[in-house]
C-alpha positions as CSV (number, residue, x, y, z in Angstrom):
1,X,85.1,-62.7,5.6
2,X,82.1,-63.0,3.5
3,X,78.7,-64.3,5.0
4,X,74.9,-64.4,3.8
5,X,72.6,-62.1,4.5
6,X,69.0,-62.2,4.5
7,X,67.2,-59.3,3.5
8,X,63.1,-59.4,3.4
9,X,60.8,-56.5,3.4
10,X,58.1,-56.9,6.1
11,X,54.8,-56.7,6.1
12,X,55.8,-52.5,7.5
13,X,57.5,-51.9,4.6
14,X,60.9,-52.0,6.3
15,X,63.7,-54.5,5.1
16,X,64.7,-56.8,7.7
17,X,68.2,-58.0,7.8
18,X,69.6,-61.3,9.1
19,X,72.5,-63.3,9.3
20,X,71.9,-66.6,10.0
21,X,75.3,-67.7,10.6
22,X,75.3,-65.3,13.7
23,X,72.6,-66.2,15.9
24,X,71.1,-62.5,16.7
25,X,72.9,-60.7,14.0
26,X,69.9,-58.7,13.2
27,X,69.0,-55.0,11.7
28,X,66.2,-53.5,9.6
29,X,66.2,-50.1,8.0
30,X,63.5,-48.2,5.7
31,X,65.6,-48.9,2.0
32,X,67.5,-51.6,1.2
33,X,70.8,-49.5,1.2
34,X,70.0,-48.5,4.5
35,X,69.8,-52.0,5.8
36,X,72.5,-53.4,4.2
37,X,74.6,-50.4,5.5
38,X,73.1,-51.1,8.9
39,X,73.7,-54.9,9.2
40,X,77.3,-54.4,8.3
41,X,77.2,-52.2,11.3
42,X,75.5,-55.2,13.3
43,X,78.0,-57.7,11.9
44,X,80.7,-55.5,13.1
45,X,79.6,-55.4,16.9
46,X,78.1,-58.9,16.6
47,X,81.8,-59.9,16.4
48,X,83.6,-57.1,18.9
49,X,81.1,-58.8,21.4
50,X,82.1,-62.5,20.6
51,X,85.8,-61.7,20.5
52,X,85.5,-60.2,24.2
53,X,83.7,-62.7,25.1
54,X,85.7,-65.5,24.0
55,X,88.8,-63.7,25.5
56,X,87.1,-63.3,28.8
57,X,86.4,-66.7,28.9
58,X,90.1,-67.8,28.0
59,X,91.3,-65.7,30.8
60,X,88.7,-67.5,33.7
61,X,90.1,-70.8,32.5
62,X,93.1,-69.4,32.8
63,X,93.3,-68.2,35.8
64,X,91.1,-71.6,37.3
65,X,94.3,-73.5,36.1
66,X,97.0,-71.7,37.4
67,X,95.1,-71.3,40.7
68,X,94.6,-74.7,41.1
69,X,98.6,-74.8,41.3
């Protein structure tokens, strides 16, 4: 899966990461190695999280329809 990445260098002198494709997919780090190392990281969870979250909500609909039975 390949996505863009957004990396600035703020006014601290840290480089800011961002992936606009994942709303909140954010990390920083003090070189630019660093932060690309880090938002990999932040990619990583970012999508754990939606993946639990999306089966989570599979299994509420789930179990609303088979309730309703």
């Amino acid at each position: 899966m390949k996505v863009e990445v957004i990396i600035e260098k703020d006014k601290t002198g840290y480089y800011v990461a961002e992936v606009p494709a994942l709303p909140g997919c954010l990390s920083q780090g003090k070189t630019m190695a660093e932060a690309q190392k880090n938002i990999c990281e932040a990619i990583e969870g970012w999508l754990e999280v939606m993946a639990e979250k999306a089966e989570q909500s599979i299994l509420r609909r789930a179990k609303k329809h088979f309730l309703r039975r």
